[in-house]
N, C-alpha and C positions, 0 to 999 in steps of 0.2 A: 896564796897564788899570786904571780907576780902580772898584773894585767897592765900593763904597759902599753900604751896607744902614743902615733905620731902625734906631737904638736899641729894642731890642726892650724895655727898658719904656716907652716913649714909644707903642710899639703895643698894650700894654697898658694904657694908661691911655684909648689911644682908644675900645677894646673896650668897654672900662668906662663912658668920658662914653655910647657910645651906645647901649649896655643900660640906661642912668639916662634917658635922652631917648626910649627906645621908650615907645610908647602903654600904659597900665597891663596892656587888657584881652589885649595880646599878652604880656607876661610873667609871667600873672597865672596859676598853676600852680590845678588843682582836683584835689579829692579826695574820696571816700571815704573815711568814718570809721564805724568799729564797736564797738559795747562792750557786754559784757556786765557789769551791776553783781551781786555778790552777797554774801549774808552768810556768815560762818562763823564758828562758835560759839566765844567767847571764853575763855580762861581765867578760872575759876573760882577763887572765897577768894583766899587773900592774891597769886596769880597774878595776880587782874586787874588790868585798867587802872583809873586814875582817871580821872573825866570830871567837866567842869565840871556845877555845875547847870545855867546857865544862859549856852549857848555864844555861843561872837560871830556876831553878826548876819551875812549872807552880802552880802560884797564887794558896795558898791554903787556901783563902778565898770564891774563887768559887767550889775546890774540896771538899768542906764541903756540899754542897750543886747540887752534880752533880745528873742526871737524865740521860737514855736511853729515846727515843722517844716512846710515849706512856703508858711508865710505872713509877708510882711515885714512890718512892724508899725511900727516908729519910724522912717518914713518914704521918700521914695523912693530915696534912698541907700544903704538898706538889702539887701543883699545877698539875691536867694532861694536860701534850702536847700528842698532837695528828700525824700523820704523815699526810704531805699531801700527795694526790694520785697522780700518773703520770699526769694525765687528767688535774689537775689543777696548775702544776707547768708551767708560763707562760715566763721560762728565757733558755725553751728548743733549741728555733732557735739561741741564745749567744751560747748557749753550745755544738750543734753540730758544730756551723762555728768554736769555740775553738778548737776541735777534730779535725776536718778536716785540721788544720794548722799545720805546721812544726813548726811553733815557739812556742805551747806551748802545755801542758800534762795537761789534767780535772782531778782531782784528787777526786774531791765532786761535786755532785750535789742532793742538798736535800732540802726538804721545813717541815713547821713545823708550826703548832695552837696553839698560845699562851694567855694568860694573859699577861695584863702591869702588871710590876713589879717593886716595889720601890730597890731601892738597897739591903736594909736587907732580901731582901726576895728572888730576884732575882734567877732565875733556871739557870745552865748553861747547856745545850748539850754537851757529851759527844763524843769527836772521837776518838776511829774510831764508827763507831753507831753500835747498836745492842750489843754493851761490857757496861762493866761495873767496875772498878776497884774490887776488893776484900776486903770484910768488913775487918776492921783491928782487927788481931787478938785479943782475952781477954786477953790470957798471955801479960804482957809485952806492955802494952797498949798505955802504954804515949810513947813509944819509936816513936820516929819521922820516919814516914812512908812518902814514896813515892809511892801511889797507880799505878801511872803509870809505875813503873818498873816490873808490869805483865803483861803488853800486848801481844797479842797472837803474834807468831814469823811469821818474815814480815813484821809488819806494819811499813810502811811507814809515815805518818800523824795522828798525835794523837793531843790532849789538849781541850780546852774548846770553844763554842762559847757561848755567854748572850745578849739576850735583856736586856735593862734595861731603867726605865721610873725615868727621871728625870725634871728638866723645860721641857726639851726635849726628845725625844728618841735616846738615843745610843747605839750602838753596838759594843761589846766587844770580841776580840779575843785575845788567849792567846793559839798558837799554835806551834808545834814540826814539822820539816820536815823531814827526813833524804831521800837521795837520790835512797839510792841502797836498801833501807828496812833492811839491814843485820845486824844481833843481835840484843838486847833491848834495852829498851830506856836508860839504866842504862848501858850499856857495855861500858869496856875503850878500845876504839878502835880508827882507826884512819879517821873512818867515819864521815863526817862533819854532824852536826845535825845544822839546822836554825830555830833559831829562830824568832815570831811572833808576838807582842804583840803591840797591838794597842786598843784605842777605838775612835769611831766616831762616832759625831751625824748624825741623819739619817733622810732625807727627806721623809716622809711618799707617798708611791707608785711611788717614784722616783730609778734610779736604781745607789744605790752607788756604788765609788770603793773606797777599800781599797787596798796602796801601798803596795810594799815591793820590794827589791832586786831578790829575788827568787820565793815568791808567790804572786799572786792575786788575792783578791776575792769581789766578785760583791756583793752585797746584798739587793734585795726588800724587804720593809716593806708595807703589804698591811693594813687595818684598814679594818674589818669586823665588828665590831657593826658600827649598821644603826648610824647616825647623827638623832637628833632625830627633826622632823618636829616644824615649829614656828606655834605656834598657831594662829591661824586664828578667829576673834571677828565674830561669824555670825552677819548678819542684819537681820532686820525682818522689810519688806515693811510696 
């Protein structure tokens, strides 16, 4: 008897052309993201860190592409995120024992409804939340702008956060701190600004931490499309 069976990576390759040719919005995985940002108090004299005067500008490969939560902004291609509610941000009991300690200051806590995003497309969040930089004027167009030198006065923590879907998922921060809030982000003063910038891959519904000298921040990635069930051959007695 001639039993003759595919090349089983010839069946594998097919797998593959036809997960490359299914429609985006079917393979297109969403999640939940959570993060709590906060400070904790540095080492002191000759322990501490050095910090530039005057840090590097925040990546404006992702300020090309910034979003407020909830609202797409650079156009209709633009992906909406969603905010999550109080009710459903599950990193509340981290964030109260945070508060509650001497040793450190909660600075953020927010959560947010995503799409995976490949790099080129990738949305970043925007902080402080609820702003938005100011479109660049017509006049004078190409002149190199710093969107973030209008921040409303006070703020404290500004710059970008991004999912992004690569082999894996990582998470990208590219943030400002300054201590005492006082003047903008652009002032020559003698107020230390820290900077942030890291990316890490991300354990899906595990609770990461991202280092730093001055800040911390936690971040869940939860996976809300269902896994989709294996099919099952019925029998028939």
């Amino acid at each position: 008897m001639d039993q003759r069976r595919p090349d089983r990576y010839i069946v594998t390759a097919l797998v593959l052309l036809l997960a490359a040719l299914a429609p985006p919005g079917l393979a297109q995985n969403k999640y939940a993201v959570e993060v709590v940002i906060f400070r904790h108090w540095e080492a002191p004299g000759d322990d501490a860190e050095f910090w530039p005067g005057q840090p590097q500008p925040i990546s404006r490969s992702a300020i090309k592409r910034l979003t407020t939560l909830g609202t797409a902004v650079s156009g209709t291609d633009t992906p909406k995120f969603s905010r999550l509610p109080d009710t459903e941000l599950q990193l509340a009991g981290i964030q109260q024992r945070l508060t509650h300690s001497d040793d450190y200051r909660v600075l953020l806590h927010a959560g947010w409804r995503q799409p995976s995003l490949k790099p080129n497309h990738a949305v970043a969040i925007v902080l402080p939340l609820n702003w938005f930089p100011p479109a660049r004027p017509t006049a004078n167009a190409g002149a190199i702008q710093n969107p973030f030198e209008f921040l409303p006065q006070g703020t404290r923590l500004w710059g970008t956060l991004r999912l992004v879907q690569k082999r894996y998922i990582h998470f990208q921060v590219d943030l400002r701190y300054r201590r005492d809030g006082i003047g903008s982000a652009s002032a020559d003063n003698m107020t230390t600004v820290y900077p942030m910038t890291q990316s890490q891959r991300m354990r899906v519904g595990d609770i990461n931490y991202l280092d730093h000298p001055v800040l911390g921040i936690l971040v869940q990635v939860r996976q809300l499309t269902p896994r989709p069930k294996p099919n099952r051959a019925q029998r028939s007695d």
